[in-house]
PDB file as gemmi writes it, atoms N, CA and C in Angstrom:
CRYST1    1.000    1.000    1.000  90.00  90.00  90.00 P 1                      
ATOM      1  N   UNK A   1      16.200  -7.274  13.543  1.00  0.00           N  
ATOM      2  CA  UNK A   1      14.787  -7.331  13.814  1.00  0.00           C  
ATOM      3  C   UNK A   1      14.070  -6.519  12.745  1.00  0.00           C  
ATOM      4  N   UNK A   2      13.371  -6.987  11.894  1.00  0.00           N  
ATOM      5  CA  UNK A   2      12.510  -6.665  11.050  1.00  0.00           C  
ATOM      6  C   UNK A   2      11.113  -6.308  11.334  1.00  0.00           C  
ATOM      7  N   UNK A   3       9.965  -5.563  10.919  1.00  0.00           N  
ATOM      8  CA  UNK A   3       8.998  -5.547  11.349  1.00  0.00           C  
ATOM      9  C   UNK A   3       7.874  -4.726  10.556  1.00  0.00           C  
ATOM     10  N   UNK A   4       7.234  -5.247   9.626  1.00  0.00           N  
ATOM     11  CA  UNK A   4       6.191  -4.925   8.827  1.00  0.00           C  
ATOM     12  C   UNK A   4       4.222  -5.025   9.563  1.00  0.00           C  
ATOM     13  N   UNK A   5       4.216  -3.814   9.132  1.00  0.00           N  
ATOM     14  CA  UNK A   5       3.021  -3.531   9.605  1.00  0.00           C  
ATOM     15  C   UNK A   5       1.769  -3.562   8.340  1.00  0.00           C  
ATOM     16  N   UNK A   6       0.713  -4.072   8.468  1.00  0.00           N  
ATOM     17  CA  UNK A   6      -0.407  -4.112   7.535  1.00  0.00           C  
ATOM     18  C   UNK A   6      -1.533  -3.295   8.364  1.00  0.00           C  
ATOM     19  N   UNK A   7      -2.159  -2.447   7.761  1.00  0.00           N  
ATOM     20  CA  UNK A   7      -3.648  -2.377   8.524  1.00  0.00           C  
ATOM     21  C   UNK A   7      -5.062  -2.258   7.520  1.00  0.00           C  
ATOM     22  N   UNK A   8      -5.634  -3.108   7.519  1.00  0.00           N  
ATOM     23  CA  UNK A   8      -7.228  -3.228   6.909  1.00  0.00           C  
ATOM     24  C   UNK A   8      -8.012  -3.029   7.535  1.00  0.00           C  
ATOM     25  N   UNK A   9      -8.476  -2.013   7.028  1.00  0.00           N  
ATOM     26  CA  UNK A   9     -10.220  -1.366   7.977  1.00  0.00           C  
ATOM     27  C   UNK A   9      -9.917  -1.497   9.526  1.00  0.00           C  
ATOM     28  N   UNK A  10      -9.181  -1.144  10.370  1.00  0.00           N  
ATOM     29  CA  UNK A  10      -8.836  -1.396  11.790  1.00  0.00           C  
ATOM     30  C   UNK A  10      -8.716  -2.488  12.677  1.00  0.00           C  
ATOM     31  N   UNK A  11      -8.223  -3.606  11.349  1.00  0.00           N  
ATOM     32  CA  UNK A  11      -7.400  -4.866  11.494  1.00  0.00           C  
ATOM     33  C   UNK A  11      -6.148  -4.794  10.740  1.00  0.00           C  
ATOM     34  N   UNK A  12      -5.223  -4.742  12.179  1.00  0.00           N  
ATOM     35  CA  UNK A  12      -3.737  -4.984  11.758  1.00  0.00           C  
ATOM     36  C   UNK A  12      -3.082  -5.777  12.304  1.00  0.00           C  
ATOM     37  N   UNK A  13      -1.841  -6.252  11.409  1.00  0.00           N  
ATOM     38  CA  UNK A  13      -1.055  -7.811  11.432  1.00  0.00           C  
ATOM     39  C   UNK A  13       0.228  -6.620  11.424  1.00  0.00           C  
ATOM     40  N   UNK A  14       1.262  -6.713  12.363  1.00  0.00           N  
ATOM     41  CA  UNK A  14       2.545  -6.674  12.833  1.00  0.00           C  
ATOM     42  C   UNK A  14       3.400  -8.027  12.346  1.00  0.00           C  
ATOM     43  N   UNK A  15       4.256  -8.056  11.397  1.00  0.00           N  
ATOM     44  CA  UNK A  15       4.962  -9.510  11.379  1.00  0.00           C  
ATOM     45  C   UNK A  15       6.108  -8.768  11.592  1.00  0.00           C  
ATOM     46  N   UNK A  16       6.596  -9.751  12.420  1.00  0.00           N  
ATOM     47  CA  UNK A  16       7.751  -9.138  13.349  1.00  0.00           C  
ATOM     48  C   UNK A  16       9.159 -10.644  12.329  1.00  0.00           C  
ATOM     49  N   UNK A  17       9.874 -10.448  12.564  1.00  0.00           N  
ATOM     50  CA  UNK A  17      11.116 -11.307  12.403  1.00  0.00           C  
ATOM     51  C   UNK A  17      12.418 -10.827  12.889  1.00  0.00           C  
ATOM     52  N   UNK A  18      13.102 -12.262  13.475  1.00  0.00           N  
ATOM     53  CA  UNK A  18      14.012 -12.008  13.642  1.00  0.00           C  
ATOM     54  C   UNK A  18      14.464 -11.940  15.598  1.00  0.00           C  
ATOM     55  N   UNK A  19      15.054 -11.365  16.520  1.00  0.00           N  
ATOM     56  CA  UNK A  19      15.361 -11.727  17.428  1.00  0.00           C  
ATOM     57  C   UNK A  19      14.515 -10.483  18.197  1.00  0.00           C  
ATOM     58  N   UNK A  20      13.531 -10.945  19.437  1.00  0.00           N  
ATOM     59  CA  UNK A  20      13.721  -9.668  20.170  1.00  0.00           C  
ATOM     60  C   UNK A  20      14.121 -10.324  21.919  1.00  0.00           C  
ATOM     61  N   UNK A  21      14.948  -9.088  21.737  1.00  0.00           N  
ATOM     62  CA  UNK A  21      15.984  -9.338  22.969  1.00  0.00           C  
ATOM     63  C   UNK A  21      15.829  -7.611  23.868  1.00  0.00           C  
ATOM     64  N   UNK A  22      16.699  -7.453  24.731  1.00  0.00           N  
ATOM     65  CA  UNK A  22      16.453  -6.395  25.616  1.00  0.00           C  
ATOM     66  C   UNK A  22      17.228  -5.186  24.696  1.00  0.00           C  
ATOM     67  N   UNK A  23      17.952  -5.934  23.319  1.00  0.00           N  
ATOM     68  CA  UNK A  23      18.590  -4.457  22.624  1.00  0.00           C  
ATOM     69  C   UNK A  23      17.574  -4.004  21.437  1.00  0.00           C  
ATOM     70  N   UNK A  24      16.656  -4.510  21.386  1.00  0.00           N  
ATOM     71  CA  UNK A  24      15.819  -4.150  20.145  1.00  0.00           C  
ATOM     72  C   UNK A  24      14.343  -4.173  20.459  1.00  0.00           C  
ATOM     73  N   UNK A  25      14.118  -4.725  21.970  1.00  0.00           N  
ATOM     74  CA  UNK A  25      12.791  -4.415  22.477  1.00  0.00           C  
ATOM     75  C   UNK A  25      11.948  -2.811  22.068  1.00  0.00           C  
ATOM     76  N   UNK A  26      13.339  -2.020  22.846  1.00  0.00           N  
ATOM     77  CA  UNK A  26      12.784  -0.534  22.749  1.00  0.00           C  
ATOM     78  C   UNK A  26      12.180  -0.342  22.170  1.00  0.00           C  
ATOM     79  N   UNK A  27      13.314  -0.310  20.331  1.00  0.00           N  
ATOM     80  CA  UNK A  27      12.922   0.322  18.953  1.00  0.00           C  
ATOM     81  C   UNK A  27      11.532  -0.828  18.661  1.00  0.00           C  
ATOM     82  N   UNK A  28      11.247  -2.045  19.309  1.00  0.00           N  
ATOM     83  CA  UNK A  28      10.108  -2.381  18.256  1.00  0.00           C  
ATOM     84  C   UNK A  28       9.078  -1.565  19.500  1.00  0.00           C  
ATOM     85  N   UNK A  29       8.711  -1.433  20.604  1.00  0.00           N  
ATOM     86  CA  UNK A  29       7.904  -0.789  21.021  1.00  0.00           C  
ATOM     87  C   UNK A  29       7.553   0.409  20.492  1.00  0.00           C  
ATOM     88  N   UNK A  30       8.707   1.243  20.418  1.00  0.00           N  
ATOM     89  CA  UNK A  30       8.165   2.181  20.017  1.00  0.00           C  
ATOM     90  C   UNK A  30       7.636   2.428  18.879  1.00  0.00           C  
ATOM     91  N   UNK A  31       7.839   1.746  17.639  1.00  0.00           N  
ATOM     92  CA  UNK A  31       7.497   1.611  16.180  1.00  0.00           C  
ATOM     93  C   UNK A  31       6.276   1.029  16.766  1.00  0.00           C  
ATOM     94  N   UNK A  32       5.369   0.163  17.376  1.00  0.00           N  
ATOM     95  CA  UNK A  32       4.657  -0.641  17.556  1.00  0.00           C  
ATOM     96  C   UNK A  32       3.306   0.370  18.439  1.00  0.00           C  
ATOM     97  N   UNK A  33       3.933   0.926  19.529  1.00  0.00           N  
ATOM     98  CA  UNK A  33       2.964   2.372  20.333  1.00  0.00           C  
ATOM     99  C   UNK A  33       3.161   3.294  19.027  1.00  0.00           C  
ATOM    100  N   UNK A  34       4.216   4.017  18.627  1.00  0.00           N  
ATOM    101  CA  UNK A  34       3.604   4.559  17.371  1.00  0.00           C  
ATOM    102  C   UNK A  34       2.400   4.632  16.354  1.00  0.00           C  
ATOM    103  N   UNK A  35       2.081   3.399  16.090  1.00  0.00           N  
ATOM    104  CA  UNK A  35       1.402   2.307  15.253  1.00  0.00           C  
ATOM    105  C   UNK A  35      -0.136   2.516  15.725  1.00  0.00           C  
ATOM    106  N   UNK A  36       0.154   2.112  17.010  1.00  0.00           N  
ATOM    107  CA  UNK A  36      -1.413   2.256  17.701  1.00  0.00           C  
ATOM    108  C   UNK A  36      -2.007   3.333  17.974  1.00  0.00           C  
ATOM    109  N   UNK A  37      -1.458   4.272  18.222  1.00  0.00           N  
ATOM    110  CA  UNK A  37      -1.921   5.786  19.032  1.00  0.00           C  
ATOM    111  C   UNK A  37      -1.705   6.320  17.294  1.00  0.00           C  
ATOM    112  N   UNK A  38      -1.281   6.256  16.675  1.00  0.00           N  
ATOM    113  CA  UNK A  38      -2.115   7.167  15.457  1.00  0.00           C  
ATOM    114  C   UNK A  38      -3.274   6.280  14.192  1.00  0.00           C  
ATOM    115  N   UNK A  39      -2.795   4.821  14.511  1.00  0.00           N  
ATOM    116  CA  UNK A  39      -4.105   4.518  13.367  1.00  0.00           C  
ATOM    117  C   UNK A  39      -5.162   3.919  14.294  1.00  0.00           C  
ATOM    118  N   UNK A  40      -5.229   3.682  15.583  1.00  0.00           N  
ATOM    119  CA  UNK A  40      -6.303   3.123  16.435  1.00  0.00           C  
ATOM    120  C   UNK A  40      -6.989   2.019  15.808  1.00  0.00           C  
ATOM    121  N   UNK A  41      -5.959   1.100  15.412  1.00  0.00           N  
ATOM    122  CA  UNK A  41      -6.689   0.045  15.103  1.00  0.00           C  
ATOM    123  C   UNK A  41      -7.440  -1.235  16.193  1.00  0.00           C  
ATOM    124  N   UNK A  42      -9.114  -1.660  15.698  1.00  0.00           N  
ATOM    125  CA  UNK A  42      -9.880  -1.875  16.561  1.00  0.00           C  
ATOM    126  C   UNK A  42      -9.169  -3.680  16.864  1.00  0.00           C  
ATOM    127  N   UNK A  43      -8.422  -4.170  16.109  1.00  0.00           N  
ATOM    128  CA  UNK A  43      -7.526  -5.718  16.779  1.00  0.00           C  
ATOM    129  C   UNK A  43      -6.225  -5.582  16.071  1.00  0.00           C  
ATOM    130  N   UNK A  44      -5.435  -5.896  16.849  1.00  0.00           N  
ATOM    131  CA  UNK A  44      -3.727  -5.546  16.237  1.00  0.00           C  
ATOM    132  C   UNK A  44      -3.658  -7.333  16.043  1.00  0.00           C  
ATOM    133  N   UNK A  45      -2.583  -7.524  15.289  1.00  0.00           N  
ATOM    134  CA  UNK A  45      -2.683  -9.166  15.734  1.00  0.00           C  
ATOM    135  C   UNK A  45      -0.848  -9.142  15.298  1.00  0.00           C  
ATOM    136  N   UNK A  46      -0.096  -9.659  16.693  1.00  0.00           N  
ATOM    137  CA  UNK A  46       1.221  -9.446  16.755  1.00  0.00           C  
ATOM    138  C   UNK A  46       1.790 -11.035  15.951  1.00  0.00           C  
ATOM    139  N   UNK A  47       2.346 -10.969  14.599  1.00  0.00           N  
ATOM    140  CA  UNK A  47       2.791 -12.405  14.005  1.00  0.00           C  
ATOM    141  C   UNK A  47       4.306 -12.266  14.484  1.00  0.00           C  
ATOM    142  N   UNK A  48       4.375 -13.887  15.449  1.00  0.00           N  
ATOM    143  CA  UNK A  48       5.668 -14.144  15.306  1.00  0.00           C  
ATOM    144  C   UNK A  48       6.118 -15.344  14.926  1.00  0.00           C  
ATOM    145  N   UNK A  49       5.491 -15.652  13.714  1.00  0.00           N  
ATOM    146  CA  UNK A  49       5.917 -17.005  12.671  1.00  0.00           C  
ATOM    147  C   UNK A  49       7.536 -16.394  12.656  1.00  0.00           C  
ATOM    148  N   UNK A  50       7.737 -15.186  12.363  1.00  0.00           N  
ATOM    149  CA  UNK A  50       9.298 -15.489  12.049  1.00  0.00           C  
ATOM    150  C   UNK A  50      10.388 -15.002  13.309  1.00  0.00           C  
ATOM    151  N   UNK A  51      10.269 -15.028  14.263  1.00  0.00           N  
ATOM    152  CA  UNK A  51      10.672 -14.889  15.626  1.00  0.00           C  
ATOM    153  C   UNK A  51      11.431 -16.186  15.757  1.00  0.00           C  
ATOM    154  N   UNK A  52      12.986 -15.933  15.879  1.00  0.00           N  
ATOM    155  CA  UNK A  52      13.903 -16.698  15.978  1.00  0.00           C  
ATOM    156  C   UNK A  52      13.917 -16.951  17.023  1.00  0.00           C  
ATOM    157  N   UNK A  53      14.165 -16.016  18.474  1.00  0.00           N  
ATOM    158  CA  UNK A  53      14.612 -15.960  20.047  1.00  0.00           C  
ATOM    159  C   UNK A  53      14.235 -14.881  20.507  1.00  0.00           C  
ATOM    160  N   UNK A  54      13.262 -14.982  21.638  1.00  0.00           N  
ATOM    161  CA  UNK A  54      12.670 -13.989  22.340  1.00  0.00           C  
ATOM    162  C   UNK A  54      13.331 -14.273  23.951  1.00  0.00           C  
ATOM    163  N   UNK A  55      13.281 -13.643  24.317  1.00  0.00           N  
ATOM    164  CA  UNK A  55      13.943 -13.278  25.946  1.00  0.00           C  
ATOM    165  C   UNK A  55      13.164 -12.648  26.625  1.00  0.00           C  
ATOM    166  N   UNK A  56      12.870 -12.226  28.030  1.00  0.00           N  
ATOM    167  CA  UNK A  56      11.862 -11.779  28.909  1.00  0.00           C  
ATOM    168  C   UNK A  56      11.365 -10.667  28.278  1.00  0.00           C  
ATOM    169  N   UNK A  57      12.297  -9.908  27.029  1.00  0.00           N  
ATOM    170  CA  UNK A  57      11.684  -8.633  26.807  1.00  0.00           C  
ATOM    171  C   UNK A  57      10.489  -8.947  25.770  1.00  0.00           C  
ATOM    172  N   UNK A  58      10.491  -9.797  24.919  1.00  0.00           N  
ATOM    173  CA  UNK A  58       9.283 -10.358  24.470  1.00  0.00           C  
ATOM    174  C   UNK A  58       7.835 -10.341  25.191  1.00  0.00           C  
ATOM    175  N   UNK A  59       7.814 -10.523  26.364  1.00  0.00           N  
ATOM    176  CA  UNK A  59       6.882 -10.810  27.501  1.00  0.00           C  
ATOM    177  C   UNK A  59       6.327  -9.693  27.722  1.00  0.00           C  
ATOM    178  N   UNK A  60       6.947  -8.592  28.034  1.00  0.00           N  
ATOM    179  CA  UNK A  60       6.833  -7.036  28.477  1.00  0.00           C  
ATOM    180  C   UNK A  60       6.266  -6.299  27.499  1.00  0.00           C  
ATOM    181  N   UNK A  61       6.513  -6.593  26.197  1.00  0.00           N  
ATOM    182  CA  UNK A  61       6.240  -6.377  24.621  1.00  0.00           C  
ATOM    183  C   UNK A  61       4.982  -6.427  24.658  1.00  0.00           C  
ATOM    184  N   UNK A  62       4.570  -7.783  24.966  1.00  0.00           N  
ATOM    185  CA  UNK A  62       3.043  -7.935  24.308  1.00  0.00           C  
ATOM    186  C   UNK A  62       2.409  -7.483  25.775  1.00  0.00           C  
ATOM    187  N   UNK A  63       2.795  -7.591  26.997  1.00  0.00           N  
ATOM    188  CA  UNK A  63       1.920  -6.802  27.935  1.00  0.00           C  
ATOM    189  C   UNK A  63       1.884  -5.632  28.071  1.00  0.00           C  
ATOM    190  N   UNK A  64       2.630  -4.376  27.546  1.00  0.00           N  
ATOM    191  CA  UNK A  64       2.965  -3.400  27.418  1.00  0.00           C  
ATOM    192  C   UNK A  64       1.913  -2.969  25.947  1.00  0.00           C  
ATOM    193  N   UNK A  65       1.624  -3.709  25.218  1.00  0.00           N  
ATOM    194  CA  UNK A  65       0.916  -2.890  23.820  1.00  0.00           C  
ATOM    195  C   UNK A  65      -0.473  -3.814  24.425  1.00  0.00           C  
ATOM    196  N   UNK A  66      -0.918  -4.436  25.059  1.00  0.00           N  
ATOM    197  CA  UNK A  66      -1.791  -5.133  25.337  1.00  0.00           C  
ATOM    198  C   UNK A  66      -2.660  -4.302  26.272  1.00  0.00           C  
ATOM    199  N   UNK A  67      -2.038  -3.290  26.844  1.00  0.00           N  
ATOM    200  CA  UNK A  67      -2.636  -2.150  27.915  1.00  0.00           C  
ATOM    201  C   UNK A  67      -2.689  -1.394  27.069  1.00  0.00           C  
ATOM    202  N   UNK A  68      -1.755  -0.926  25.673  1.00  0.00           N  
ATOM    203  CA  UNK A  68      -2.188   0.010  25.367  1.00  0.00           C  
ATOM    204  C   UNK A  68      -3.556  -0.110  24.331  1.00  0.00           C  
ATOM    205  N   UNK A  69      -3.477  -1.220  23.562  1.00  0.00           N  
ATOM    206  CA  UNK A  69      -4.350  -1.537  22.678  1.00  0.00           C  
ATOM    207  C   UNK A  69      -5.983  -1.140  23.600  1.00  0.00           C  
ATOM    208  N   UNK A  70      -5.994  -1.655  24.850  1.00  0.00           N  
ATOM    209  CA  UNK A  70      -7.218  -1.648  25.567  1.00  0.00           C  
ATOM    210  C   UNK A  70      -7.259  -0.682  25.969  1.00  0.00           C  
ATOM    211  N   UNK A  71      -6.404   0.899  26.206  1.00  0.00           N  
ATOM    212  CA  UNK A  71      -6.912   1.865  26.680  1.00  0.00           C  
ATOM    213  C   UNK A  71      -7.596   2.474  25.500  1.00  0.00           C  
ATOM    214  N   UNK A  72      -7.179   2.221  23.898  1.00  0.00           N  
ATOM    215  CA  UNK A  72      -7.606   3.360  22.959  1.00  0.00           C  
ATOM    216  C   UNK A  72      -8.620   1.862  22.524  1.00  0.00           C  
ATOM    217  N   UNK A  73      -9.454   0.752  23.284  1.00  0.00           N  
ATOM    218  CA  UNK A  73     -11.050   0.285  22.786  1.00  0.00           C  
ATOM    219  C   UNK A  73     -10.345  -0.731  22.195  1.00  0.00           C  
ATOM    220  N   UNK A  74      -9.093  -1.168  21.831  1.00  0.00           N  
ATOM    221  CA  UNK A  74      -9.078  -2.594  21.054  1.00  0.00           C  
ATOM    222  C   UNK A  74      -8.746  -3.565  21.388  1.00  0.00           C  
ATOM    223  N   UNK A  75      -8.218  -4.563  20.885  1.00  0.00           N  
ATOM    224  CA  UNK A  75      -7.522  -5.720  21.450  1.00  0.00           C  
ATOM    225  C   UNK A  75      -6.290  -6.447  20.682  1.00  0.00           C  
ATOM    226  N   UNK A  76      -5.423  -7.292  21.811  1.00  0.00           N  
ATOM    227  CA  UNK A  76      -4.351  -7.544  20.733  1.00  0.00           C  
ATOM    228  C   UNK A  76      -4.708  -9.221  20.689  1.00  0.00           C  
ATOM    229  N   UNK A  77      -3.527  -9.887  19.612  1.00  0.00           N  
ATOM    230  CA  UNK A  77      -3.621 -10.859  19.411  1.00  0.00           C  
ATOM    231  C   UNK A  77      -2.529 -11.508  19.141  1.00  0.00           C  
ATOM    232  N   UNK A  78      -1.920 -12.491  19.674  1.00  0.00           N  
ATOM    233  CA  UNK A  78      -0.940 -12.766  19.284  1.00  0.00           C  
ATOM    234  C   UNK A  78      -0.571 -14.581  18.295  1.00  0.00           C  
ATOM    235  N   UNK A  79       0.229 -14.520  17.104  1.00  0.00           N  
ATOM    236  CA  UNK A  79      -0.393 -15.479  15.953  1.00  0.00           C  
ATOM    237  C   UNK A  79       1.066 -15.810  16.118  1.00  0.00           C  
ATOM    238  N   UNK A  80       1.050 -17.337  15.492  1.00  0.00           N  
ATOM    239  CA  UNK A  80       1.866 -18.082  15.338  1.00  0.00           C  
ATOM    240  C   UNK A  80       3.486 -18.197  16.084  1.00  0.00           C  
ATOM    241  N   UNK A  81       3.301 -18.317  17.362  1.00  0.00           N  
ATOM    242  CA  UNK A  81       4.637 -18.519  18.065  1.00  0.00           C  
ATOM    243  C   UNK A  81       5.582 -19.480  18.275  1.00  0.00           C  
ATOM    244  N   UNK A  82       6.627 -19.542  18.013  1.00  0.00           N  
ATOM    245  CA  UNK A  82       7.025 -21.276  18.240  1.00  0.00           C  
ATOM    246  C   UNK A  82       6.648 -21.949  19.162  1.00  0.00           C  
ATOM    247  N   UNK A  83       7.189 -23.493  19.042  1.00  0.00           N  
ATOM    248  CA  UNK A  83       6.536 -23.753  20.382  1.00  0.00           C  
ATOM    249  C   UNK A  83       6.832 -23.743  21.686  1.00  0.00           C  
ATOM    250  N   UNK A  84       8.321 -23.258  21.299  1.00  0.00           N  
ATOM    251  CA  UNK A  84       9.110 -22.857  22.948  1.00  0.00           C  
ATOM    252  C   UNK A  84       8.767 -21.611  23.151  1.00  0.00           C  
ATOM    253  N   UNK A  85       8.162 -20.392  22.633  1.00  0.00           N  
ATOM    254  CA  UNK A  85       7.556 -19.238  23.132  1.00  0.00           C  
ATOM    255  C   UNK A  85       6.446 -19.402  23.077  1.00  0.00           C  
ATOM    256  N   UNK A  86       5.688 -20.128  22.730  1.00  0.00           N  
ATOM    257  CA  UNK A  86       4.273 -20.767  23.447  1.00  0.00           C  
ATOM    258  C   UNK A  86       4.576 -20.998  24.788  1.00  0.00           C  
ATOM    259  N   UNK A  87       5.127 -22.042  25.300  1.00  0.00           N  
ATOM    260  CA  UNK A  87       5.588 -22.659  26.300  1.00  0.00           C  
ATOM    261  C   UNK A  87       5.848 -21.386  27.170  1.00  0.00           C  
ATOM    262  N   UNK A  88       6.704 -20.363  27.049  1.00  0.00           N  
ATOM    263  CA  UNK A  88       7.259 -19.000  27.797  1.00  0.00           C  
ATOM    264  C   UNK A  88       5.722 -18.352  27.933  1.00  0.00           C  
ATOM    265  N   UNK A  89       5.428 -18.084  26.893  1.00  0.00           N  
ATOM    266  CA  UNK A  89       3.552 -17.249  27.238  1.00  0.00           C  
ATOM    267  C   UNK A  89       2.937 -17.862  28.362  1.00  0.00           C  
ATOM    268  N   UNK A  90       2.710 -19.648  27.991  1.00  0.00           N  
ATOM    269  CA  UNK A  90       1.452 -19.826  29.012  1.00  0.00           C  
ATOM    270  C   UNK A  90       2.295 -19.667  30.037  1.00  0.00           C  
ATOM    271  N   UNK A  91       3.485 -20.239  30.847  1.00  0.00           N  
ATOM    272  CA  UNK A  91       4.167 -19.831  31.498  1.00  0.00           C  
ATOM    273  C   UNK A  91       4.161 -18.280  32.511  1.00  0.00           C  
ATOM    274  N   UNK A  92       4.093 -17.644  31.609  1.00  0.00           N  
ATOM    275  CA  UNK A  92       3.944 -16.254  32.011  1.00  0.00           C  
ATOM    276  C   UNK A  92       2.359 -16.294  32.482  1.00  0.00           C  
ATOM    277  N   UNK A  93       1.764 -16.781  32.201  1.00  0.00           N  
ATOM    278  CA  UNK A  93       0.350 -16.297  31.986  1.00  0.00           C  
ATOM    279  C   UNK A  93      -0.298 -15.375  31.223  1.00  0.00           C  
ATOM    280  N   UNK A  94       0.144 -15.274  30.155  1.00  0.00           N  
ATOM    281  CA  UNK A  94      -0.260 -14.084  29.016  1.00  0.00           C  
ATOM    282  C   UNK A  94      -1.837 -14.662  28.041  1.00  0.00           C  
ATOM    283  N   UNK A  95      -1.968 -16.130  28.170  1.00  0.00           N  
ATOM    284  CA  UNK A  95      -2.905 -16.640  27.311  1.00  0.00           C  
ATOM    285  C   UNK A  95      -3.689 -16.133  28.410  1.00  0.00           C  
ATOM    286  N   UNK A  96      -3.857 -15.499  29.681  1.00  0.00           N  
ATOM    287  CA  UNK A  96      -5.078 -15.246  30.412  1.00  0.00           C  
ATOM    288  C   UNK A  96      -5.642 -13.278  30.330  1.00  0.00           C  
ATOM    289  N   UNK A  97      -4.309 -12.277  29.207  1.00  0.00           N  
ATOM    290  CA  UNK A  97      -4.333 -11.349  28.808  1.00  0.00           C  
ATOM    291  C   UNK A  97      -4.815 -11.156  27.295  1.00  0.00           C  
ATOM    292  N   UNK A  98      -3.961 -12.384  26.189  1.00  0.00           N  
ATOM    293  CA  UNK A  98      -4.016 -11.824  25.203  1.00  0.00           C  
ATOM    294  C   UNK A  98      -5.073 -13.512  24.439  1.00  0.00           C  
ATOM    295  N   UNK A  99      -5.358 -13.229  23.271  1.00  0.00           N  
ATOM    296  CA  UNK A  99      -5.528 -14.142  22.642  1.00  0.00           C  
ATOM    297  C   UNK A  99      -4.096 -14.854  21.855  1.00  0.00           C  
ATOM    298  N   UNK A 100      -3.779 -16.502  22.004  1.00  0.00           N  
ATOM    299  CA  UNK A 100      -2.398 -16.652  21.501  1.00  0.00           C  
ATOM    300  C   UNK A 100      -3.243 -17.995  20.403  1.00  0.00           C  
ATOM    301  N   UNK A 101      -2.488 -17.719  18.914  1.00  0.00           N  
ATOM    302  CA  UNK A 101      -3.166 -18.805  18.142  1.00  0.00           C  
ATOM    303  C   UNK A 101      -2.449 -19.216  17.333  1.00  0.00           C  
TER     304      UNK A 101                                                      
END                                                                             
C-alpha cells in the first residue's frame, strides 16, 4: 500500500495505491489523521484510481477521516473508484456522507 499526499492552499489529494485490507487499514489511517490534524486542510480529496481491492476496512477509512475532516471545518472527497467499490460505497451508503466522483 502506497500513499502520496499533495496539499495546495488547503486542497489535498491523498493517492492511495495498492490493497487496503484490515492489515494496512491502520498504518494508512494513521498517516492519513496525521495529515489532517496538523495541515487542516479545508477539502482532502481521497484518490483511489489505483486501489486494487478494498475490503470492509476501506469503508471505515473514509467514514472514520470523514468525521474527522468535519470536526477540524472541512470536507472529504472521494475520486475515482472502481466500479466494484463504487458499487460497495453506494451500498454502504457513503455517497449520502462523502462526495464520490
Amino acid at each position: 500500500m502506497n500513499i502520496d499526499i499533495k496539499n495546495d492552499n488547503g486542497a489535498a489529494v491523498a493517492r492511495l495505491s495498492g490493497e487496503i485490507d484490515h492489515h494496512n487499514a491502520k498504518e494508512l489511517r494513521a498517516e492519513l489523521d496525521r495529515f489532517i490534524v496538523t495541515a487542516q486542510p479545508r477539502e482532502l480529496a481521497i484518490d483511489f484510481g489505483g486501489i486494487t481491492f478494498m475490503d470492509s476496512s476501506g469503508i471505515g477509512l473514509i467514514m472514520g477521516r470523514s468525521k474527522l475532516m468535519k470536526e477540524c471545518g472541512g470536507r472529504l472527497e472521494v475520486r475515482n473508484p472502481q466500479p466494484y467499490i463504487r458499487r460497495v460505497l453506494k451500498l454502504a451508503g457513503l455517497e449520502r456522507i462523502v462526495r464520490i466522483r
